[in-house]
Each structure stands twice: as structure tokens, then as C-alpha cells.
N, C-alpha and C positions, 0 to 999 in steps of 0.2 A: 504494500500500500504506500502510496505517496504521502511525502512529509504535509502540513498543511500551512498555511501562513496567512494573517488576518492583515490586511494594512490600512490602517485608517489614514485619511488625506493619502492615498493612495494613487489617484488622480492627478494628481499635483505637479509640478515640475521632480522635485524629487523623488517622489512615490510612484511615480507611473516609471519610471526608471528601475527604480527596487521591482515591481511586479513583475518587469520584463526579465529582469536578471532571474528573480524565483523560477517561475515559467521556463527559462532556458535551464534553469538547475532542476529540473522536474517535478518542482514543489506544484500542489492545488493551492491556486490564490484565490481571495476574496479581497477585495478592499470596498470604504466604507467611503463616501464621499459624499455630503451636500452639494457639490459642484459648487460651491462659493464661491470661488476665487478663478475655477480653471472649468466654463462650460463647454471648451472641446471634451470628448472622448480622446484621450491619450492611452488608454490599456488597451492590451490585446484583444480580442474577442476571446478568448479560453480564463478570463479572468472574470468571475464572479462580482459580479458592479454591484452594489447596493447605495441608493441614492438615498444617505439620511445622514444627520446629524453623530456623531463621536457620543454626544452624553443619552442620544434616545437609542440608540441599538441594542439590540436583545437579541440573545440565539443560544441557540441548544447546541450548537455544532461544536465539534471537539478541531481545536487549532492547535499544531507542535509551537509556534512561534505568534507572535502578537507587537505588532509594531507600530507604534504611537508615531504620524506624522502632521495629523489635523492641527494648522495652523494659518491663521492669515498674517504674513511674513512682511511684506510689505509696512513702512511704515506708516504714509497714507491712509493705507487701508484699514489695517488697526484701530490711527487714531480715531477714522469715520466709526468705525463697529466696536468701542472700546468691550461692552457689555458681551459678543457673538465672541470675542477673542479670548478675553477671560475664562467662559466659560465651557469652551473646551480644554482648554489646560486646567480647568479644577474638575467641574463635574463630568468633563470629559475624558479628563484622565484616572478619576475613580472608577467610571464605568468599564474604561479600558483594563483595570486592573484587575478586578474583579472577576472578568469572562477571564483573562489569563491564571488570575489565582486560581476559578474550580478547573480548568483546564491541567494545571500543572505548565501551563507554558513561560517557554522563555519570551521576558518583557521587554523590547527597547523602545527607550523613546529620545525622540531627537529633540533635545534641548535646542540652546543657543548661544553662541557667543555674548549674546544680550545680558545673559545673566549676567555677565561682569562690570557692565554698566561703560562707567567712563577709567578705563582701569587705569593702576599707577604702576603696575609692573607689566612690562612688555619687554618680551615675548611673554605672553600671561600663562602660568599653569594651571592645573584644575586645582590645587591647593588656594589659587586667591579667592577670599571671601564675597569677593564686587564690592563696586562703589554704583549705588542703585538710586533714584530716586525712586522709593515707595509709594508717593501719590502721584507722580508727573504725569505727563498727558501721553510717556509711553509706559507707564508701567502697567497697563493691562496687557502688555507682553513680556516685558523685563519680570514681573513676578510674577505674573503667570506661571512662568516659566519655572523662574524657582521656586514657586510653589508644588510644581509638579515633583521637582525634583524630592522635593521633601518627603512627599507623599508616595512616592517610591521607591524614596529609602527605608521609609518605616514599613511597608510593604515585606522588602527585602527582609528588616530586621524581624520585625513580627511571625510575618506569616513563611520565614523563609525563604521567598520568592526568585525564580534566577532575576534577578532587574539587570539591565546595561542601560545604561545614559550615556549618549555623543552629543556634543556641542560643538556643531560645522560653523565653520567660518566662511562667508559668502562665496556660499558656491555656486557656479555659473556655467552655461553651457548650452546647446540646443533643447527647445523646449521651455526654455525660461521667457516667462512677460514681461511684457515690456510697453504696454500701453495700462494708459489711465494710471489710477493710484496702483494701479500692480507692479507697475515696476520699479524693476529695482537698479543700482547704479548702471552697469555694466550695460543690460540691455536696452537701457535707456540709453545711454550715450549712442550706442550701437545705431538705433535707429534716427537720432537726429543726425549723426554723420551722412548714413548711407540717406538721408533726403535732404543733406545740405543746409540744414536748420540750427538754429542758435543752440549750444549746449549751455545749458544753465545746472551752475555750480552754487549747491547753498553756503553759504558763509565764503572763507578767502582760499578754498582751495586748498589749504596747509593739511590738514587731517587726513589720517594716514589711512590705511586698511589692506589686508589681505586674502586674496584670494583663491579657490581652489575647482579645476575645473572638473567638473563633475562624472567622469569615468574613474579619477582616483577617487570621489568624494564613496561612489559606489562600491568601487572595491574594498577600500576600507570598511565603507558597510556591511557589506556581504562577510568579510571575515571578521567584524567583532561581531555578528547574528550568530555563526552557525558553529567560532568554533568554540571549544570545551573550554570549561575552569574560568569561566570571566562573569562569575556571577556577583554585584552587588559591584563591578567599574565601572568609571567614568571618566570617558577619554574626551582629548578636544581631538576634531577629525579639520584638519584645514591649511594653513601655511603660514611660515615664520615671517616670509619676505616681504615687507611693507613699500606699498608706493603709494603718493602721496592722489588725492583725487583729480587735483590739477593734471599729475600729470599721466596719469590715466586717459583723461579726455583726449589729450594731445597724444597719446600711444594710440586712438581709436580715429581720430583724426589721421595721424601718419597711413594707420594700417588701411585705412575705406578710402584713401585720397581724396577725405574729404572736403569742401570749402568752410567746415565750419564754423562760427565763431566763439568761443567760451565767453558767457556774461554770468553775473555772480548775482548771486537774492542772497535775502537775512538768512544766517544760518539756520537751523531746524533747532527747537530747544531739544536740553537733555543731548542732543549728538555725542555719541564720543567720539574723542579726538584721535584717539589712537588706536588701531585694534591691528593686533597679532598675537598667533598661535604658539605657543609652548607645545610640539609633539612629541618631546621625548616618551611618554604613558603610552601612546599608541603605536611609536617605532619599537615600546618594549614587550608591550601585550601583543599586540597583529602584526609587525614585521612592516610597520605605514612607511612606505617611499616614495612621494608621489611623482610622477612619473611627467607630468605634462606643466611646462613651461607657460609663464601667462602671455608670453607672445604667440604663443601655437595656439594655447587655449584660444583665445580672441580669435585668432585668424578663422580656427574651427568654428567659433561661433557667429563670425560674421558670416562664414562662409553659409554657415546653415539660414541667415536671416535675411541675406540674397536671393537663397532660394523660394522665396515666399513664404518658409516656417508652414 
């Protein structure tokens, strides 16, 4: 009998990714998706679609694996739905716990870099506490998030539970949105280049970030899912190598030959200014190498957003 695997936001840019990989590993997939955020069809047809909510799902079906991706990632977006955001990462992550607790299955859920807020050690490792704003106008995802985490650790400790937590650092690649409040840096840049339109940079462009292109974000995933003895870690899955957003635009401008022009708006509150990954946890649990360069990655990804996406 084939293994079985649940993936809520499954749909998603990264979860419709995971479900192909499952699928090509012979796993039965199910994934759970409101389509909130992404109403293309992205999964295979051999994948199990069920169109509903993360905290209203019920079933009787026995899953080997259970993996928590339902989020609206975007900050935009978010900040529009503060209340729909929150409440998958609480009552949606109880819900998700609970079908894996009588299951016996293994848990992962995909955190966020967010959790660390505006951090003061970079490269950050999963040992820093954050520096969060708790009430700000992003912390229906910021603690959201760590709220999830909390609640799956007590899980872990309680009920025994295998949990795994990854905190991906903006990962990007074909597949990712890039219109409306959905998007997010990279693919947004991407498409004001390839139509010759202003890129607009909030605050002075100085803030850093790093990024990871999503066939290693995968990979990584796939091997802190399936292998043994990684019960109750929490790895960041993403990259050390910081470039600053300024000149990111100007890397996407070079790479599309674009005419663009860079114009700058008020920063975004709460933004952090820094963000990069500490992988030594995941180079030592999974063997993480990541293989694809952010100059290839972009290429790959412009190359995909040429193609009509």
C-alpha cells in the first residue's frame, strides 16, 4: 500500500510543488485548499483537491504524513485578511494537529523567517528568540506563526508527537504570484521589468534579504519529511547570502534588458531590515547544499514568466 500524505495550502506556490514531488515518490496525496490566494488548479489531477478551509476539515482517512502549509504569505495580503491569516495558524493549526495526533503521523509545518521579526543576529539561527512586534499590523502573521510553533511543540512534548518545523527564507521560482497584493518581491520586480514599468522600492532600498530558489527549497523539504530521527527539529531551510533590494531590482533589470526605472515609497512599517539564514541545523540534520545560484534562479524564473506562466 502506498504511503499517504495530507497537505494543507497544498495549492499554493509551494505546496502544489510538494504534491508533485509526493506523486512522483509514489505517495497518495490529498491537499486541503480554500483557493484563497492561488485560484489556478496547480496539482496534478491524481491529487485528491479538497476545497475548504485548514480549521473546518474533518476526515476519517488515515494519513502517514500531515503537512501544515495554509498561509497567506504575502504581506498585503495579510495585512487586508488580518483575522482569515491568524486563524489558520491557530485554529488551523490545532485542527491540523489533531487529525495527525489520532493518525500517528508525522507533522511538519512550514513556519517563517517572520518569526524573527526585525532580527539582531544575522546570519540568524533557530536558537534567536525574535524581535516581534506582538500587536503591529503584521503580527497576524509574525505570531501567528509563532504561535503555531508553540503549539506544536507542546504537541511534540505532550502527546509525543513526530513534529518538524522549517522556517524558509523567501523562496522563489516558477509558479510564484506576482500580481495584486500577492506578490511578493522577486516576482514582482520580474514582471514590471519584462513590461518596462517603474519598479517601486518601499523605503531606500538599503534592506537586505535572502533568497532560495525553490527546487533546493523542495529538496530540503522532501528530506526533512521523510527521513528518520528528526522528531520535535526545527531547521531554517533558505540562504546565508544577503543582497540588498536595491540591488536586486537592478540584477532583474540587467537580467530582462529591461528599460526600467527604480522609484522608492514610505517604507512598509515593522519591515525588517535584515534577513538571512543560519543553515548550519539543516546542513547537519539533511545534508542542505543548495545547489542553484540567485543569478540562474532568476534567469529560470524569468524565463518561466516569459513564457506566459
Amino acid at each position: 500500500m502506498n504511503r499517504s500524505i495530507l497537505i494543507f495550502g497544498g495549492n499554493g506556490f509551494l505546496g502544489s510543488h510538494l504534491a508533485e514531488k509526493a506523486i512522483k515518490n509514489g505517495m497518495d496525496v490529498t491537499v486541503v485548499d480554500d483557493l484563497s490566494t492561488m485560484e489556478k488548479i496547480n496539482v496534478p489531477e491524481k491529487v485528491h483537491l479538497i476545497k475548504e478551509k485548514i480549521e473546518d476539515f474533518l476526515s476519517n482517512e488515515k494519513y502517514d504524513i500531515v503537512v501544515h502549509l495554509a498561509a497567506r504569505p504575502s504581506p498585503e495580503d495579510y495585512i487586508d485578511h488580518p483575522i482569515d491569516t491568524i486563524s489558520s495558524n491557530s485554529f488551523g493549526t490545532r485542527n491540523a494537529l489533531e487529525i495527525a495526533r489520532k493518525n500517528s503521523s508525522v507533522f511538519m509545518y512550514t513556519s517563517s523567517s517572520e518569526v524573527y521579526g526585525d532580527a539582531q543576529i544575522i546570519p540568524t539561527p533557530e536558537s534567536y528568540y525574535g524581535y516581534v512586534n506582538p500587536n503591529g499590523i503584521r503580527s497576524c502573521y509574525d505570531e501567528g506563526k509563532r504561535f503555531s510553533e508553540a503549539l506544536i511543540m507542546a504537541y511534540h512534548r505532550q502527546y509525543k508527537m513526530d513534529t518538524r518545523i522549517q522556517r524558509p527564507f523567501n523562496v522563489y521560482g516558477p509558479r510564484i504570484r506576482e500580481d495584486g497584493q500577492y506578490g511578493r518581491v522577486i516576482p514582482r520586480f520580474i514582471k514590471w521589468a519584462l513590461n518596462d514599468e517603474d519598479i517601486i522600492i518601499f523605503g531606500n532600498g538599503k534592506q537586505t534579504r535572502s533568497f532560495l530558489y525553490i527546487e533546493d527549497w523542495l529538496e530540503a523539504t522532501w528530506n526533512f519529511i521523510t527521513k528518520e530521527g528528526l522528531e520535535g527539529s526545527i531547521i531554517n531551510i533558505g540562504a546565508s547570502q544577503e543582497i540588498t533590494v536595491e540591488n536586486l531590482a537592478r540584477k532583474v533589470i540587467e537580467l530582462t534588458g529591461s528599460k526600467s526605472k527604480i522609484i522608492h515609497k514610505d517604507p512598509r512599517p515593522d519591515d525588517p531590515f535584515r534577513r538571512s539564514a543560519d543553515t548550519s541545523m539543516a546542513r547537519k540534520l539533511i545534508g542542505f547544499n543548495p545547489k542553484v545560484g540567485l543569478e540562474d534562479g532568476l534567469l529560470k524564473t524569468i524565463k518561466w514568466f516569459e513564457g506566459g506562466n
